[in-house]
PASEKOL-718681 format. One record per residue (C-alpha): residue in three letters; x, y, z; residue number from 1. Coordinates in steps of 0.1 Angstrom, whole numbers, plus 5000, padded with zeros to 4 digits. Layout:
# residues N
aa = ala X = X Y = Y Z = Z i = NUM
...
# end
This chain:
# residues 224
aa = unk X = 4964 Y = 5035 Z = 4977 i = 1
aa = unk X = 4949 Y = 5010 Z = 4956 i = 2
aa = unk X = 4943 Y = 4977 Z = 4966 i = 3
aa = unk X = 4925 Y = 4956 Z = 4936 i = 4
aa = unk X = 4919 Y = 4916 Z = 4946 i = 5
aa = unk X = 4917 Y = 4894 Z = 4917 i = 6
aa = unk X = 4910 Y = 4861 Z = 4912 i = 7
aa = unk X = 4922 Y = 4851 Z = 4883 i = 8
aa = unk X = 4959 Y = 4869 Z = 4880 i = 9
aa = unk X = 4980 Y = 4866 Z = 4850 i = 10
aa = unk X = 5008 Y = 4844 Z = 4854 i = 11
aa = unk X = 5032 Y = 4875 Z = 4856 i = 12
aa = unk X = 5011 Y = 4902 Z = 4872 i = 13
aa = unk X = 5029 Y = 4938 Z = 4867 i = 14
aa = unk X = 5016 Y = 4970 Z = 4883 i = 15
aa = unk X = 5009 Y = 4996 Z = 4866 i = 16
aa = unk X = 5034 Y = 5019 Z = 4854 i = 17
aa = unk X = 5046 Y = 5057 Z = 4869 i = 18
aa = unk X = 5021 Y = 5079 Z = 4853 i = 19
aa = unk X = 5049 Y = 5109 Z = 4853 i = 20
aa = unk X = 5044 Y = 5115 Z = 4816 i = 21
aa = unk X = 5002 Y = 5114 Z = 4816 i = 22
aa = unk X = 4984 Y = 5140 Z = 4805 i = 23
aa = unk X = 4967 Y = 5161 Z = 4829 i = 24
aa = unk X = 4935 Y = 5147 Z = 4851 i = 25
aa = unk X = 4941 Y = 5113 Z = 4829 i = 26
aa = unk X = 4960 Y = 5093 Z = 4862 i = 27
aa = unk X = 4922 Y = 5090 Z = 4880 i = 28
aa = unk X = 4907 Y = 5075 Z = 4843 i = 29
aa = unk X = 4939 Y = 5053 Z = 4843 i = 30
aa = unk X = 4936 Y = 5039 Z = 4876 i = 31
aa = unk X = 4896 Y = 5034 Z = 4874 i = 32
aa = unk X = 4900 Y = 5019 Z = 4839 i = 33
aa = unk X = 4922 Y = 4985 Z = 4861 i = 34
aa = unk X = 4886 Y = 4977 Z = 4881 i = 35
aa = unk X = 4904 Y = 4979 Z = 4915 i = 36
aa = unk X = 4878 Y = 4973 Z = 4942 i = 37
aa = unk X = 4889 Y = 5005 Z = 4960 i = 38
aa = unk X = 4903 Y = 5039 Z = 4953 i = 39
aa = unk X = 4915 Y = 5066 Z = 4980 i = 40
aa = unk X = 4928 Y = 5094 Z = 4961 i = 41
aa = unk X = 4935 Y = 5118 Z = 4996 i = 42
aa = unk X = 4922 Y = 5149 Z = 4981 i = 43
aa = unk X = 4896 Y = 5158 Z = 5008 i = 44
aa = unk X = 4894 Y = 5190 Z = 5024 i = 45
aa = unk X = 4908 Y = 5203 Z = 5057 i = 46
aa = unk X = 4871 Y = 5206 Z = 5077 i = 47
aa = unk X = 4853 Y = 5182 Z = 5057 i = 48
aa = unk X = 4825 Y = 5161 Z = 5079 i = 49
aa = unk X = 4828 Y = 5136 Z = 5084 i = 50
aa = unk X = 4868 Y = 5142 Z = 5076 i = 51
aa = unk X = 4885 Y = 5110 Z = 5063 i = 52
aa = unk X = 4893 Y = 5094 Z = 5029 i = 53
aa = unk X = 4867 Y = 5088 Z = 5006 i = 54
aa = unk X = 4865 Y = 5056 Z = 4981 i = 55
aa = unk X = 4859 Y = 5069 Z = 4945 i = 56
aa = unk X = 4852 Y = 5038 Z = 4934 i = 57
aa = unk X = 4832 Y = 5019 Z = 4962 i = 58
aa = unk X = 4819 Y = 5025 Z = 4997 i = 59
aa = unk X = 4855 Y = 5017 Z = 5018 i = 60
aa = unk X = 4855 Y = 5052 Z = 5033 i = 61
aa = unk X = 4873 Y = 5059 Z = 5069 i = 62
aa = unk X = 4884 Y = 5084 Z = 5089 i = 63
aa = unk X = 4913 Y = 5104 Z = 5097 i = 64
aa = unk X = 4930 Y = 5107 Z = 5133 i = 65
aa = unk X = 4959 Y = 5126 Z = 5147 i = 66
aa = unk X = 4982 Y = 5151 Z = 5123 i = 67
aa = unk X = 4969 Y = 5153 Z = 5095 i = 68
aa = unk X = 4972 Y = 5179 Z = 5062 i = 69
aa = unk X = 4952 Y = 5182 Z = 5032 i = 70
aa = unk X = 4960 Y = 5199 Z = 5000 i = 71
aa = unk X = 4998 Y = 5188 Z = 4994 i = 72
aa = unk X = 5016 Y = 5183 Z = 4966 i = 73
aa = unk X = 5010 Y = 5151 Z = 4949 i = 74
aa = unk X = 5030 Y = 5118 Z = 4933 i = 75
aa = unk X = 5010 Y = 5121 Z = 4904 i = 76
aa = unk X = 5023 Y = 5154 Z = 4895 i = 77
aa = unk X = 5003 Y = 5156 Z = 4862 i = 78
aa = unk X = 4967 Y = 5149 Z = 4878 i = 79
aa = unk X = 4961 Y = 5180 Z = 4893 i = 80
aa = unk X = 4951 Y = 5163 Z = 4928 i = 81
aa = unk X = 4963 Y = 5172 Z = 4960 i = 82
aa = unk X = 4972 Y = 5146 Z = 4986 i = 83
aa = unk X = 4980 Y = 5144 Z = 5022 i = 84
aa = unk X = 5008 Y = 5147 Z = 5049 i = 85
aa = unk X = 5010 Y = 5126 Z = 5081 i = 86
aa = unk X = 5033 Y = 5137 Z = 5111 i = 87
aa = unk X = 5048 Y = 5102 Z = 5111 i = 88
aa = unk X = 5035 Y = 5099 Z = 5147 i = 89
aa = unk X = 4996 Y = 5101 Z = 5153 i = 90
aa = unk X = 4983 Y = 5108 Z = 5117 i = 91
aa = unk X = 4966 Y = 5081 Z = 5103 i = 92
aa = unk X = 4938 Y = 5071 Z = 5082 i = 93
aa = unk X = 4912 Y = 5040 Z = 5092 i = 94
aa = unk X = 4893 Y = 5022 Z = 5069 i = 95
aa = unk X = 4870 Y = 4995 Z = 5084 i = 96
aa = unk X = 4884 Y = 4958 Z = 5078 i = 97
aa = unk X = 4863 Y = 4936 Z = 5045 i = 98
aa = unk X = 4870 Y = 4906 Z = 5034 i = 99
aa = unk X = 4869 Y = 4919 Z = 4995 i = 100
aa = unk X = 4902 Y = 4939 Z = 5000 i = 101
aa = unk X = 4920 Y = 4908 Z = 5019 i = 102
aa = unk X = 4913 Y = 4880 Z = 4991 i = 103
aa = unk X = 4941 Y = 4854 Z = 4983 i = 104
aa = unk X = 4951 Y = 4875 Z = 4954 i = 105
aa = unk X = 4954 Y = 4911 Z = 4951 i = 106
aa = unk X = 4974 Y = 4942 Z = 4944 i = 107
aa = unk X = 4974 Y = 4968 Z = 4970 i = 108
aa = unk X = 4997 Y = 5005 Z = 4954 i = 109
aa = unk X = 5005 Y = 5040 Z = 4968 i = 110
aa = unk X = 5028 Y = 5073 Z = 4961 i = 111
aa = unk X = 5051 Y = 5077 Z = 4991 i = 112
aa = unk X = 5072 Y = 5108 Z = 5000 i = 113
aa = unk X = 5091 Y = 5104 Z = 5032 i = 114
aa = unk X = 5101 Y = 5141 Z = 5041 i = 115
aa = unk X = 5142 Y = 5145 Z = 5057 i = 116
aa = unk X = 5136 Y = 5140 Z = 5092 i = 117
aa = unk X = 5109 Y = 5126 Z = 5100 i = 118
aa = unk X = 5115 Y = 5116 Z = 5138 i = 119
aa = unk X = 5114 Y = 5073 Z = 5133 i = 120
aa = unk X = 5133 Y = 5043 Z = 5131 i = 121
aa = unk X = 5118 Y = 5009 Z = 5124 i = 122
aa = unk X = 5089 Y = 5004 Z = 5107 i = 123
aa = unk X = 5057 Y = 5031 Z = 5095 i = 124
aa = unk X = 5029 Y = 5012 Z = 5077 i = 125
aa = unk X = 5018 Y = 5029 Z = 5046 i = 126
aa = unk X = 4987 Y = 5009 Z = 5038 i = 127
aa = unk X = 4972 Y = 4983 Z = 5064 i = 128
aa = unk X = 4942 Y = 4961 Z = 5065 i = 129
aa = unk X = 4944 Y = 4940 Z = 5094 i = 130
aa = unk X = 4913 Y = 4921 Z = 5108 i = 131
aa = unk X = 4911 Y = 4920 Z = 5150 i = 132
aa = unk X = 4928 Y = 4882 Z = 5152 i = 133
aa = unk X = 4958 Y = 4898 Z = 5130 i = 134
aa = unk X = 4965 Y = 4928 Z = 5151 i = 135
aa = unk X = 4964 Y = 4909 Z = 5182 i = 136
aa = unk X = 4990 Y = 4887 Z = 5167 i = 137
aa = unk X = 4964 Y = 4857 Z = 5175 i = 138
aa = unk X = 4961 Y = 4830 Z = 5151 i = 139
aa = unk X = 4934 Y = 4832 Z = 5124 i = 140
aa = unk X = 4947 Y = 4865 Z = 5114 i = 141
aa = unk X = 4937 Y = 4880 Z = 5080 i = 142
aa = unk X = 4952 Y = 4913 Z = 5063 i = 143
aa = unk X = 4985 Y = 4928 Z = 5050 i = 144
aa = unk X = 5008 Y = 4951 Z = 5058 i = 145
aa = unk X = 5028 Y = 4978 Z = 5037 i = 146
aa = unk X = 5053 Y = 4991 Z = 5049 i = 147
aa = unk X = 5085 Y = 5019 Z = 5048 i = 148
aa = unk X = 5114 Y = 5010 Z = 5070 i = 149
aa = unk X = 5139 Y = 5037 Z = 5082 i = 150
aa = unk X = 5171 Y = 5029 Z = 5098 i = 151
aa = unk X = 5186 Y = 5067 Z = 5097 i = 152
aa = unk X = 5210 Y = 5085 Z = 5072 i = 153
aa = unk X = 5191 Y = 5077 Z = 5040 i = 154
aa = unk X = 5185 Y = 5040 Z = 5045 i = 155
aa = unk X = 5155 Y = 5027 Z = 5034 i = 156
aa = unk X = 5137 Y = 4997 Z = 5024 i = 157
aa = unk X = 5099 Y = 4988 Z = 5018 i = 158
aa = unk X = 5086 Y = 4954 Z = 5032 i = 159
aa = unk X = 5051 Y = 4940 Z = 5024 i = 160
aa = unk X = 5033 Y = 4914 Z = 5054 i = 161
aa = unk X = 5009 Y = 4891 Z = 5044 i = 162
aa = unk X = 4989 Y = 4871 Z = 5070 i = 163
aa = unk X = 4981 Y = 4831 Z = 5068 i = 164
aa = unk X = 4942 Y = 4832 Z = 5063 i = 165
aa = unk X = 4952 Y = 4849 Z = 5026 i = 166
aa = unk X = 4978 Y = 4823 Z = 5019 i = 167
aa = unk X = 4970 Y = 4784 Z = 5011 i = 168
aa = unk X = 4994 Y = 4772 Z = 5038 i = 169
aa = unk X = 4975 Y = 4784 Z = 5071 i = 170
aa = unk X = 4999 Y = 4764 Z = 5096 i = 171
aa = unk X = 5022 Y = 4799 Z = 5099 i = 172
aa = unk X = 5012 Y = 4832 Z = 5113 i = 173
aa = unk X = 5025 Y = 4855 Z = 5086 i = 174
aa = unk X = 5048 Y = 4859 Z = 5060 i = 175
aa = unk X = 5073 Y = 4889 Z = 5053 i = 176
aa = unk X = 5089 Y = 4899 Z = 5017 i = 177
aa = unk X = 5117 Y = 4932 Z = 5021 i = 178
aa = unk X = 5131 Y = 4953 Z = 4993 i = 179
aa = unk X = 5154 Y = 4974 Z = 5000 i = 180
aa = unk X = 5153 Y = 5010 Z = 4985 i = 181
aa = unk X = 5171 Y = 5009 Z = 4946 i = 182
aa = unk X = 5202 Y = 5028 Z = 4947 i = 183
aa = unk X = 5199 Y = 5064 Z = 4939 i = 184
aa = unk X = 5165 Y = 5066 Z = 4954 i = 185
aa = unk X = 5156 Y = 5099 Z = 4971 i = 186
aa = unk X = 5140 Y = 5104 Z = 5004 i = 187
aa = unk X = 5130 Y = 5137 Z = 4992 i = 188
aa = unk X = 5107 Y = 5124 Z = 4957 i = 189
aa = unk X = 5075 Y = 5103 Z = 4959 i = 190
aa = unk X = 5083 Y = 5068 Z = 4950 i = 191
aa = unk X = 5056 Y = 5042 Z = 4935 i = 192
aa = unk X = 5051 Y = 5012 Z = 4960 i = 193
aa = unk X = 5029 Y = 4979 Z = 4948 i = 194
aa = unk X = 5034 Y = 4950 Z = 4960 i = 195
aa = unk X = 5007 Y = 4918 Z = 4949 i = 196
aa = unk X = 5000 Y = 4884 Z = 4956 i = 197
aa = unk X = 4992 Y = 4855 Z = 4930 i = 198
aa = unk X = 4968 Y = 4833 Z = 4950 i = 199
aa = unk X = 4975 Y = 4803 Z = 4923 i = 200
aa = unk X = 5012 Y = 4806 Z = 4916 i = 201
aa = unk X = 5016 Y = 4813 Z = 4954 i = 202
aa = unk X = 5040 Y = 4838 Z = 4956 i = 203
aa = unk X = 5047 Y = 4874 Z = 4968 i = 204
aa = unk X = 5061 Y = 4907 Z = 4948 i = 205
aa = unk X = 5072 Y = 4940 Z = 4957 i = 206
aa = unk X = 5077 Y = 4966 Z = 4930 i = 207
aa = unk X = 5092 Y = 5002 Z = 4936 i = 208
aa = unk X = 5089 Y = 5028 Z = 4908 i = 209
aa = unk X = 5075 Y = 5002 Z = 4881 i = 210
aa = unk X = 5101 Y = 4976 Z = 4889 i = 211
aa = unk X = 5105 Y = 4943 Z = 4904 i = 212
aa = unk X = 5128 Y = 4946 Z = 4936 i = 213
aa = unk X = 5117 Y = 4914 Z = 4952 i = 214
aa = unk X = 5098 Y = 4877 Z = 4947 i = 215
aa = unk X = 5087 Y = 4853 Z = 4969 i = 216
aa = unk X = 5076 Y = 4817 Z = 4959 i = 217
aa = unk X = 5054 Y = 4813 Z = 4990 i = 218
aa = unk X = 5050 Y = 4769 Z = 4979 i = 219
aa = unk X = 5087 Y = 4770 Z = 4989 i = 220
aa = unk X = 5094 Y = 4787 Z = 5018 i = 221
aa = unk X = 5086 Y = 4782 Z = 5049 i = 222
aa = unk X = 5058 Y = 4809 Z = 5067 i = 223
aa = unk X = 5066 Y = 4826 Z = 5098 i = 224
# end
């Protein structure tokens, strides 16, 4: 995951693209070379203390809790860097709350791989930042929230939350944007997830494998 706040965004922002074809080692120079404000690249070993996911490019490190396994195969398949698994139940990783990730524009980005069968329907976050107003559901709230959505067979879709104190229009709680899954897209292959927010054009995009599935002009529609 990824998230990189900027304040100036271009007019069009676009993530960056599937590094599939790469050369080896290079997707950790690629990513570093965009200035995000933190990088989690899930390599650390099983054991490890303190045992959590370590910022290579700041100090935003956490912990991990639950199920958790190190040394998988991962997105990035030319790197050469493992990643983890998460049981889809208690496995999670906690990064304490800043500010500097939750700014009125910013770009948060992660490889996903949902393995067949994983025992959930609804809604698994993939990458949260919620401050304590937000995950009460009080007003004030600040944060985001990336997210898979499962509904059984192979039905998927990936929905980004964004909370009112990031937004110019603080009247509202939240607001939601949902792309559903492209066609042909496999539960079984990592898929590239970004989704940003342009703080001066006001609006809201998902991407899902280096294209745009979804847009929302946030000066036209109303928040909730």
């Amino acid at each position: 995951p990824v998230p990189s706040p900027d304040s100036t965004p271009a007019p069009t922002p676009a993530p960056l693209l599937p590094p599939l074809a790469i050369g080896e080692g290079l997707y950790s120079i690629f990513v570093k070379d965009a200035k995000p404000e933190a990088y989690w690249r899930l390599d650390e070993i099983q054991g490890s203390f303190p045992f959590g996911p370590v910022d290579c490019v700041g100090d935003n490190d956490g912990l991990y809790s639950g199920d958790v396994v190190t040394n998988v195969p991962p997105g990035a398949v030319n790197d050469g860097n493992p990643a983890i698994t998460l049981d889809g139940q208690s496995g999670f990783a906690a990064i304490p709350f800043r500010t500097l990730l939750n700014q009125p524009s910013f770009t948060v980005e992660a490889w996903v791989l949902i393995a067949s069968g994983v025992p959930f329907e609804g809604r698994q976050p993939i990458v949260s930042s919620l401050n304590s107003l937000a995950s009460a559901g009080l007003s004030g709230g600040a944060g985001f929230v990336l997210a898979v959505g499962f509904s059984g067979g192979n039905t998927i879709d990936f929905q980004i939350t964004v909370f009112a104190r990031n937004l110019q229009d603080g009247t509202q709680p939240s607001v939601t944007l949902t792309a559903p899954a492209p066609e042909g897209i496999l539960l079984s292959d990592y898929n590239y997830v970004v989704a940003s927010i342009d703080g001066q054009e006001q609006v809201l995009r998902l991407y899902i494998n280096g294209k745009l599935e979804a847009a929302l002009d946030l000066l036209n529609h109303p928040l909730g």
